[in-house]
N, C-alpha and C positions, 0 to 999 in steps of 0.2 A: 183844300186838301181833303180826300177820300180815305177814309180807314175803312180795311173791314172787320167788321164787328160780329165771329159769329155766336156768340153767347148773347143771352137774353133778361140779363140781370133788373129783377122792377125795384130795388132799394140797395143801397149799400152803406156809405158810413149814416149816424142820425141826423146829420144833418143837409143830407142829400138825398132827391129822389132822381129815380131813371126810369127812362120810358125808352122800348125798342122801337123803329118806325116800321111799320110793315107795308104800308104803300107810297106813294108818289105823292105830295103834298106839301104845303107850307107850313113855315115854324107856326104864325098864328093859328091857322086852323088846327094846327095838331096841338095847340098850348090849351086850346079853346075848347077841347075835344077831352084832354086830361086832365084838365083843373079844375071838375065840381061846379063848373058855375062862374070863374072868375071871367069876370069883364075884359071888352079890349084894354080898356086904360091900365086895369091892376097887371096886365100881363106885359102891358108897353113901358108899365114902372119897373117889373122885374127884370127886363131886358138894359131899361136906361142904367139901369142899377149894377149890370153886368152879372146877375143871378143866372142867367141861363149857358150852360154850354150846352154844345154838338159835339160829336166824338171829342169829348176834352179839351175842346178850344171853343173858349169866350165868345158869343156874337152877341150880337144889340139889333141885329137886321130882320126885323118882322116878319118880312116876306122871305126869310131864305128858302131857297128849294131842299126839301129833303129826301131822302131814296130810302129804300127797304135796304134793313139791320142797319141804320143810320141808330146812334146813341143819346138822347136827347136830357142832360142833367136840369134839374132845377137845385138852386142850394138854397138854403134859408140866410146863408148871410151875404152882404154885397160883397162885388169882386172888386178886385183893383181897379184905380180908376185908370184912365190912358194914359199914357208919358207923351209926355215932349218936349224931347232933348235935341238940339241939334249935334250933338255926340254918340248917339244910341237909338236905337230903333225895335220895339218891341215886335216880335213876325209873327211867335208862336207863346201863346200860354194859357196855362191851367191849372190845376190845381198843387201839381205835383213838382212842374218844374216850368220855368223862362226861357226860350231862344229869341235871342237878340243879335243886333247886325250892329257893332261898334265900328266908330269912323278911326281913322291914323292917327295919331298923337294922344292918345285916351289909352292908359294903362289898366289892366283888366282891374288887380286888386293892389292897394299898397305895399312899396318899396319900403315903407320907413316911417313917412311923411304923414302921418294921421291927415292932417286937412289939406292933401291934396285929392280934388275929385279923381274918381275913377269909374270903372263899369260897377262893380262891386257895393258903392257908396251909394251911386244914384238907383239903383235897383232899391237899395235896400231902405231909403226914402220912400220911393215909389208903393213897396208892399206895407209899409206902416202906414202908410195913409189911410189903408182902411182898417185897419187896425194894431195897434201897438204892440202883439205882439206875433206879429209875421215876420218870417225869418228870410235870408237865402243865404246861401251856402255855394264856393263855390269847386264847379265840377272839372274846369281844365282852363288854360289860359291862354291870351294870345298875346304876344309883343308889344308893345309902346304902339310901336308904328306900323306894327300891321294890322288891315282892315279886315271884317268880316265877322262871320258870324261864329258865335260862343253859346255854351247852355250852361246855364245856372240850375241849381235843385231848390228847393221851398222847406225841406225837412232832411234832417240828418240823414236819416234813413235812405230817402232816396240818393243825397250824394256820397253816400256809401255803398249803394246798387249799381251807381253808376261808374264811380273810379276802382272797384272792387274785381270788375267783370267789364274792364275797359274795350278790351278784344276783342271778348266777346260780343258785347254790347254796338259798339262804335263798327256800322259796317260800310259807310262809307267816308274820308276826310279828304277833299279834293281841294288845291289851291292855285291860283294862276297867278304866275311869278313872270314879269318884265324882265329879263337879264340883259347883262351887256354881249352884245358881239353876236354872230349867227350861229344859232346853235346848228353843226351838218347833221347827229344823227336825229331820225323823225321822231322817233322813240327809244328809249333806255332805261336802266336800273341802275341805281346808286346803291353800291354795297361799302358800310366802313363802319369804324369803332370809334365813338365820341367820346372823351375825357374831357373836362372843364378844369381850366386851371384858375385853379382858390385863388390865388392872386388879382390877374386881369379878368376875370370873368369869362373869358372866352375861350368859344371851344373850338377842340385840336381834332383833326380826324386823321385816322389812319388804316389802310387798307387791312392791316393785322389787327390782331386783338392785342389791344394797348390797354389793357385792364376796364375800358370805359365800357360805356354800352352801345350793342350792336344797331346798326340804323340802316331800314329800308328807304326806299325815296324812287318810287317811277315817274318818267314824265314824259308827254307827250309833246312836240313842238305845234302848236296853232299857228301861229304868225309867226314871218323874219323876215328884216330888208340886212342893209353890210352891216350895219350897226347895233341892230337890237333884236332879240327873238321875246315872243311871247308862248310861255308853257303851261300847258295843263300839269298840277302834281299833283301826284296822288301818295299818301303817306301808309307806309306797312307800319311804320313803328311811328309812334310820338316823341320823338327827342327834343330838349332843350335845342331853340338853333337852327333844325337839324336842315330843313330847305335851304337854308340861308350858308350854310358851313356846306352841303352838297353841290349848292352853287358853284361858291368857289373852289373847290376839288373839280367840276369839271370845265375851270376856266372861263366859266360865264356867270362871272357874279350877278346878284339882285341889285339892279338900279337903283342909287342912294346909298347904298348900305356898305358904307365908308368902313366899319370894321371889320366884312369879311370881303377888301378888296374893289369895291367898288371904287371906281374914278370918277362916274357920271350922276349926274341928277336932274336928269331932263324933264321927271314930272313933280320936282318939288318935296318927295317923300321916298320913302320905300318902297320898290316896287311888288309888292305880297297882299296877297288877299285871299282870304277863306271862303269860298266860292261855295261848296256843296259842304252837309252835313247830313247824313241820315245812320237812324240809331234803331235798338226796341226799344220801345216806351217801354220802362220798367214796369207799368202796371197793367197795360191794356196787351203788352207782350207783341205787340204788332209792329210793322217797320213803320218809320216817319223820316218823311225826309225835307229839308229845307234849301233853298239854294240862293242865291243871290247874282242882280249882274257881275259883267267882267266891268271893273269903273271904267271908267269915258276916258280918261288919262292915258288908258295903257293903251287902247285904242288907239288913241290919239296919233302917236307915234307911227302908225303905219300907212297912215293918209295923206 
């Protein structure tokens, strides 16, 4: 991923330098060019070490290509070392915050249950290993059994910039939902008001304002045969639910999802997944954006 960068910052906190790129060239050469003298090896340790980012995402790749106002950090302390989880998937990080791509049955943070794993838990594993005391904090959630991608913060502050100025912030959240039955129109908006009842947990929607809060939901149809359509959603508002309860309001529940109506379970899970996320980076103030396949599953069904 490409940021552009057009400030020319050569230091910022003490324990981090930056360097602007100004021509076409490689990470070594340009390490080799900025460091005083440091050796390939001292430079191939900072990189194994996870010291170096590029516009604020981690490499270890000697040879990457870099371009003019590309942002080149060095930090004096290691970065995290890799995950891996067959639950979680690290896509984007840096200093500031995590985006990760979590699988169905992985609950973002705890219900209750202190030792049960979560996103939340193994992240927060993950950032102590290189030191005891890194944080993560988190910035928004997704369901049990829905897949896709999530962003976590590293410091209060940022997940305070970030759920604070959520709107603002958050300019793209797109998901592809499996439903049951053929959805006829190509495209639509879901307009209605969600109330949760304290009791069963589950939310009510209603075309009036029913004292809950108001909920956007557009979507586009991708795929349909008699029995199943596949939709692109795109979300105006973040409600508890709210695709899954939209769903069912227009008759075409999410695959699996026995509570709001579903009959079928043809791929084993729920059919919901967090496909696109782009935001500002709270600090570099630039748009980033991340996206993930449609899974094989949902596919599946149409072939």
């Amino acid at each position: 991923m490409r940021k552009k960068t057009n400030t020319a910052p050569i230091s910022s906190a003490p324990k981090e330098t930056r360097f602007k790129v100004i021509e076409n060239t490689e990470l070594m050469q340009f390490l080799l060019s900025k460091m005083g003298g440091m050796s390939r090896n001292s430079i191939k340790s900072l990189l194994s070490h996870r010291q170096v980012m590029v516009n604020n995402k981690i490499t270890t790749q000697f040879n990457l290509a870099l371009e003019p106002n590309d942002l080149v950090s060095i930090s004096s302390s290691r970065g995290n070392s890799e995950l891996n989880h067959p639950k979680l998937k690290i896509i984007y990080e840096d200093q500031y915050l995590i985006v990760v791509e979590k699988k169905e049955g992985l609950l973002t943070v705890s219900t209750g249950n202190s030792d049960e794993t979560t996103a939340f838990s193994i992240l927060k594993f993950h950032v102590k290993k290189s030191s005891p005391q890194n944080r993560i904090y988190v910035v928004h959630r997704l369901d049990r059994e829905t897949s896709g991608i999530i962003m976590f913060a590293k410091t209060r502050e940022i997940q305070l910039a970030l759920q604070e100025n959520w709107h603002r912030v958050i300019t793209r959240r797109v998901y592809v939902a499996l439903v049951e039955g053929k959805v006829e129109k190509e495209e639509d908006t879901i307009i209605s008001w969600l109330l949760e009842n304290e009791k069963s947990l589950k939310i009510h929607s209603s075309s009036t304002d029913n004292g809950g809060q108001q909920a956007i939901t557009h979507y586009k149809r991708v795929k349909s045969n008699d029995n199943f359509s596949l939709l692109e959603v795109e979300l105006e508002t973040g409600r508890k639910n709210q695709i899954r309860v939209h769903m069912q309001d227009i008759g075409h529940p999410i695959v699996g999802d026995k509570k709001y109506g579903s009959e079928n379970s043809p791929i084993g899970r729920l059919g919901l997944h967090a496909r696109i996320l782009a935001f500002i980076h709270p600090m570099s103030l630039d748009e980033v954006k991340f996206e993930t396949p449609v899974p094989r599953n949902f596919l599946s069904i149409f072939h």
